[in-house]
C-alpha positions in Angstrom: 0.0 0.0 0.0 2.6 2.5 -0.9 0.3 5.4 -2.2 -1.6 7.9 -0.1 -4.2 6.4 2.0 -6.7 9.0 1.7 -6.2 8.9 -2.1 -6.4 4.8 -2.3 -9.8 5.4 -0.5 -11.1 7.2 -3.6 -11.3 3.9 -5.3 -13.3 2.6 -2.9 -16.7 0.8 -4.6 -18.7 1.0 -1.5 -20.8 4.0 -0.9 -23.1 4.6 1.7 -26.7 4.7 0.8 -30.1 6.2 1.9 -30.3 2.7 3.6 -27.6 3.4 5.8 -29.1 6.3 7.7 -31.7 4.2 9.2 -29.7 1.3 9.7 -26.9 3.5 11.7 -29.8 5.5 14.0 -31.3 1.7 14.4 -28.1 0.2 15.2 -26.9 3.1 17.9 -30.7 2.2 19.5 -30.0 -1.3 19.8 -25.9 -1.0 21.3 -27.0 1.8 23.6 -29.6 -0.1 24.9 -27.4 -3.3 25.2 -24.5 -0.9 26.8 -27.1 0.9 29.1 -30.1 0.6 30.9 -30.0 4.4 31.7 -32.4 6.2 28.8 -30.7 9.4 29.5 -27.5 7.6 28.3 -29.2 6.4 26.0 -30.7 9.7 24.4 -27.1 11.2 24.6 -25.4 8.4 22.3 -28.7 9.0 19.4 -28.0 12.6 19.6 -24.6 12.3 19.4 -24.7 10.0 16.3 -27.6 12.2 14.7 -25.0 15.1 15.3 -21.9 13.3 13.5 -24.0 11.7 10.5 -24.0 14.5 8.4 -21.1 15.3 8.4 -20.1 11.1 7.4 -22.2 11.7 4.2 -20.8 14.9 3.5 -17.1 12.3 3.6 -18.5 9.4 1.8 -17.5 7.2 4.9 -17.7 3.6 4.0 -20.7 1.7 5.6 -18.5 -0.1 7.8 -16.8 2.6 9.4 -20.7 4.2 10.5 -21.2 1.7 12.9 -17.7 1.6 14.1 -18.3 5.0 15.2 -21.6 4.6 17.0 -20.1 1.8 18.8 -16.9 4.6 19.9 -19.5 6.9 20.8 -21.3 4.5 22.8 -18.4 3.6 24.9 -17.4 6.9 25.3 -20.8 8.1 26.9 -21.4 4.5 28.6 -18.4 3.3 29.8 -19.3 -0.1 28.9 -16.6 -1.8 26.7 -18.2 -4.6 25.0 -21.8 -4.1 24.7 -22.1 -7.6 22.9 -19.8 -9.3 25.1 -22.9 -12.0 26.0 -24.2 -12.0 22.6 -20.8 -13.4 21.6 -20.8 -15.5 24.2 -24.1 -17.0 23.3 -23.1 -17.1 19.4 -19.5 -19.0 20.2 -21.2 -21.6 22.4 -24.2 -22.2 19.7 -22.0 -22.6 16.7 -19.8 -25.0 18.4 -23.4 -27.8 19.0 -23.3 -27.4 15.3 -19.6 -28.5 14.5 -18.9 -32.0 15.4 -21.1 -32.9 13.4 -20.3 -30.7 10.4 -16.5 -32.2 10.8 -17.9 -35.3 10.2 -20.2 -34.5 7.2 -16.7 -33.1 5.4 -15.3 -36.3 6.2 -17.8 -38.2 3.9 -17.0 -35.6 1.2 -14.5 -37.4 -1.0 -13.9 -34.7 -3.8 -11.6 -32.1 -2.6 -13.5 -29.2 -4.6 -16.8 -30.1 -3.4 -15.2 -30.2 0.4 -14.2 -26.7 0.4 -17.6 -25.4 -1.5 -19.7 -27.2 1.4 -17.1 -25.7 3.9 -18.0 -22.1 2.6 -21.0 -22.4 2.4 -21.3 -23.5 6.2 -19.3 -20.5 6.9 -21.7 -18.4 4.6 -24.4 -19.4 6.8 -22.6 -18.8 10.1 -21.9 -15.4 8.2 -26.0 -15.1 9.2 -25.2 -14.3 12.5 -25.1 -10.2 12.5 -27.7 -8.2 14.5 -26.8 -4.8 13.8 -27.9 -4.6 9.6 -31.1 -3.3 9.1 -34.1 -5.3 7.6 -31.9 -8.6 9.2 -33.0 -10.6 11.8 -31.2 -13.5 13.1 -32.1 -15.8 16.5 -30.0 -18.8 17.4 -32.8 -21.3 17.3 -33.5 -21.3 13.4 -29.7 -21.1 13.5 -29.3 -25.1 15.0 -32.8 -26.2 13.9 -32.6 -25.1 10.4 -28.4 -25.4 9.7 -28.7 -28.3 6.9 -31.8 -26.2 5.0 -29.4 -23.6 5.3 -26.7 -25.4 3.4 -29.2 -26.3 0.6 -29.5 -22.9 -0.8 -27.0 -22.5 -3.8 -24.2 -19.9 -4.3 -25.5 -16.8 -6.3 -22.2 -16.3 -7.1 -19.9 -19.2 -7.0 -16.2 -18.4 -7.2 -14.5 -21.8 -5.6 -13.0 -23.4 -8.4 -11.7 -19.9 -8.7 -10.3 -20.1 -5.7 -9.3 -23.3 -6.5 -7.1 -22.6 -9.1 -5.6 -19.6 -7.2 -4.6 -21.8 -4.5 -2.7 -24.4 -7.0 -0.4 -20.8 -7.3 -0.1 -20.1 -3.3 -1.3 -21.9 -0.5 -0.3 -19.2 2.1 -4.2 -17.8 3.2 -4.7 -14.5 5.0 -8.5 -15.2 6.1 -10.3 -12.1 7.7 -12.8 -12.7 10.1 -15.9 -11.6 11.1 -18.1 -12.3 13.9 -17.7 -14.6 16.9 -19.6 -17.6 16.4 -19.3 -17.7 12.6 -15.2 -17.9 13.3 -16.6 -21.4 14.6 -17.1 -22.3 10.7 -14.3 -20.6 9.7 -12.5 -23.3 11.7 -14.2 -25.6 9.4 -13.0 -24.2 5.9 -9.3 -23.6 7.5 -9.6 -27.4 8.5 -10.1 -28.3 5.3 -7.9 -25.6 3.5 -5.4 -27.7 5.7 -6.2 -30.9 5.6 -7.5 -31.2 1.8 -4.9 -28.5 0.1 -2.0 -28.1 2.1 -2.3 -24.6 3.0 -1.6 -22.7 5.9 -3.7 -19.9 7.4 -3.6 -17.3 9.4 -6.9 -16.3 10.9 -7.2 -12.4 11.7 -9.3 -11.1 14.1 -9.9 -7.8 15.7 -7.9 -6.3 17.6 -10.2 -4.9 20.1 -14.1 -5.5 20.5 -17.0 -3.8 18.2 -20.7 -4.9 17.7 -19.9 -8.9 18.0 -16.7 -8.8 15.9 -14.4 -11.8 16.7 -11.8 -11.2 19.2 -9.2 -13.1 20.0 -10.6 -14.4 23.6 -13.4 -15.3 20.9 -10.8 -17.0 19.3 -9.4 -19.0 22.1 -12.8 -19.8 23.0 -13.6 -21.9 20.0 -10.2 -23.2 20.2 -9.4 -21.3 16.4 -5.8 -22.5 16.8 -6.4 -26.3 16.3 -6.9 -25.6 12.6 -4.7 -22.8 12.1 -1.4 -21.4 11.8 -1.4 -18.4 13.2 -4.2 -16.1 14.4 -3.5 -12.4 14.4 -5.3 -9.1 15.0 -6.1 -6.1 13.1 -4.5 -3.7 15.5 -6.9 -2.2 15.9 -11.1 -2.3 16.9 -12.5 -1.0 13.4 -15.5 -2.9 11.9 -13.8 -4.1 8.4 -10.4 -3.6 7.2 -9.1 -0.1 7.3 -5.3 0.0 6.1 -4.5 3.1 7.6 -4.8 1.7 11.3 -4.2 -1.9 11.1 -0.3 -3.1 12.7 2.7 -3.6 11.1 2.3 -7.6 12.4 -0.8 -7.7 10.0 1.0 -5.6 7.3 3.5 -8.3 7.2 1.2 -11.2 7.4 -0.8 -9.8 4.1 2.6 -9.1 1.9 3.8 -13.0 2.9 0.1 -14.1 2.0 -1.0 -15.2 -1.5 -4.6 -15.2 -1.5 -6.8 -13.1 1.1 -10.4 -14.7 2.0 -12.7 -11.3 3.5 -15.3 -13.0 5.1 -18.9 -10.3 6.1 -20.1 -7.8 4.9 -17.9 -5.3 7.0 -14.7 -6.6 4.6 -16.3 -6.6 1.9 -17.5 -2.8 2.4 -13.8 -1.6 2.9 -12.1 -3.7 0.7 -13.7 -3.6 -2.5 -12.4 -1.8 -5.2 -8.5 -1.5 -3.6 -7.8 -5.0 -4.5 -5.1 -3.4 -7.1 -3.4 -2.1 -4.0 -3.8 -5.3 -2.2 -1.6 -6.8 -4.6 -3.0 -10.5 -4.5 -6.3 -12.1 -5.0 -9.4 -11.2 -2.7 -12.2 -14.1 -2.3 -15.3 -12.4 -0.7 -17.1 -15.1 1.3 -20.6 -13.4 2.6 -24.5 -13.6 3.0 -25.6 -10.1 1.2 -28.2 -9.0 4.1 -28.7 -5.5 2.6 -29.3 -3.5 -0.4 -26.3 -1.5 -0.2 -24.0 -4.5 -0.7 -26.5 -6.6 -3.1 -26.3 -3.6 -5.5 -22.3 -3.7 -5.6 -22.4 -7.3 -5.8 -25.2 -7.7 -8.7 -26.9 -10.5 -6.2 -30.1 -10.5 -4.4 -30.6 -9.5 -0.2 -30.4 -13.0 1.3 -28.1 -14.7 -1.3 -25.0 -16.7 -0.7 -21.6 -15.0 -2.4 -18.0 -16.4 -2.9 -16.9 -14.2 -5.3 -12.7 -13.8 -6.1 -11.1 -10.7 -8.0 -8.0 -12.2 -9.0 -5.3 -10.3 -10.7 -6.9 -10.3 -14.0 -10.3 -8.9 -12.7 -8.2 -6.6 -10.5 -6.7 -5.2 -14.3 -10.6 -5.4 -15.7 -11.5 -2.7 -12.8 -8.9 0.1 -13.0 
């Protein structure tokens, strides 16, 4: 990333849209009142993010980065830390009813290709998991009750053989995480990325909490490290990806990587459209659960995406 942040930004695909004025006011409802009890608290963190929005339009500030402000703003005024800190809890614990016997359902998979595409898509579905995107609802019940249905609905966009053949080039992954829980099928598609095609991953999470963001006591709950390499943080406690903060320990980690799985929407939103200055291929793994992403994606709310820019649709775009 050698040119000037602020003007590597400019590439940037996502925009916010109308959609993510309401979604931002919802959001600051729902953390303030999981920070706070107090409504006068409560009042002062939605007129504080009323007070700031504008002037986030007025920048074009990436979707992601509007909630990682409300959640600032709500620690600031609350004092509370890490609002979802139960939610995650909760989320970890569910996912990992679901694994065993999603380990062994890979097991019976005998073609390496189709093994990683079921992975995904598990992780797509753990990728359900987000309570903080307007129009979405999620509850842990239709999670455990309804996984396998889940894993019947088809990839909108299917990149894995892609993938595939990108990791016949380089089989050192950089794979971003998103939320705690989901990280719980990630574990299952770096098992496999292991296991199946001699890679080696390194898991990033975030370096500090926000909404229900992966940490790494997330991390060490779901015992990440039995199927990876390495697991590193951002550096830093912003929702997605934002080059100018992360740590020199994850700068290093994405210049020795070959390929880089973004997993979420959050990812997604800040790293699409700078995959030139990336420098490798970028395989987006993500449920679209709102209209802002589904547009820049071309795929429907509700659809399942893996979806690589490699370096000759890095050289289509710019």
């Amino acid at each position: 990333m050698g040119k000037d942040y602020k003007n590597i930004l400019k590439n940037r695909l996502v925009k916010p849209g109308l959609l993510c004025i309401p979604c931002t006011v919802n959001a600051a409802l729902d953390i303030a009142s999981k920070a706070t009890s107090d409504t006068a608290e409560i009042r002062r963190i939605l007129l504080e993010v009323l007070k700031w929005l504008p002037e986030a339009f007025e920048e074009d500030t990436s979707p992601n980065v509007l909630h990682t402000q409300v959640c600032k703003i709500t620690r600031k005024i609350s004092g509370v830390k890490d609002p979802f800190k139960h939610v995650k809890t909760v989320s970890n614990e569910t996912a990992l009813k679901v694994y065993p016997s999603l380990c062994e359902t890979l097991k019976s998979i005998k073609d390496d290709v189709e093994a990683l595409r079921f992975c995904l898509k598990a992780a797509i579905v753990g990728n359900m998991m987000d309570f903080e995107v307007h129009g979405h609802r999620f509850n842990f019940e239709n999670l455990e009750s309804r996984f396998k249905d889940y894993l019947k609905e088809p990839l909108v966009i299917d990149d894995v053989d892609k993938l595939v053949e990108e990791i016949s080039r380089g089989r050192r992954i950089l794979y971003l995480a998103d939320n705690a829980g989901e990280i719980v099928f990630d574990k299952l598609v770096a098992k496999c990325l292991k296991e199946r095609w001699g890679c080696s991953v390194t898991m990033v999470v975030k370096g500090g909490p926000v909404l229900n963001d992966a940490t790494l006591e997330d991390a060490k709950h779901v015992m990440l490290s039995e199927e990876c390499d390495k697991i590193i943080t951002t550096g830093d406690d912003t929702i997605g990806i934002i080059m100018g903060r992360v740590s020199e320990e994850f700068r290093q980690a994405l210049k020795d990587s070959n390929i880089v799985v973004s997993k979420g929407q959050g990812n997604f939103e800040s790293l699409t459209g700078l995959e030139e200055n990336i420098g490798k291929p970028v395989c987006y793994v993500l449920r679209v659960k709102c209209e802002v992403v589904g547009r820049n994606l071309g795929a429907p709310k509700d659809s399942n995406v893996v979806k690589l820019i490699g370096f000759h649709e890095v050289q289509k775009l710019y």
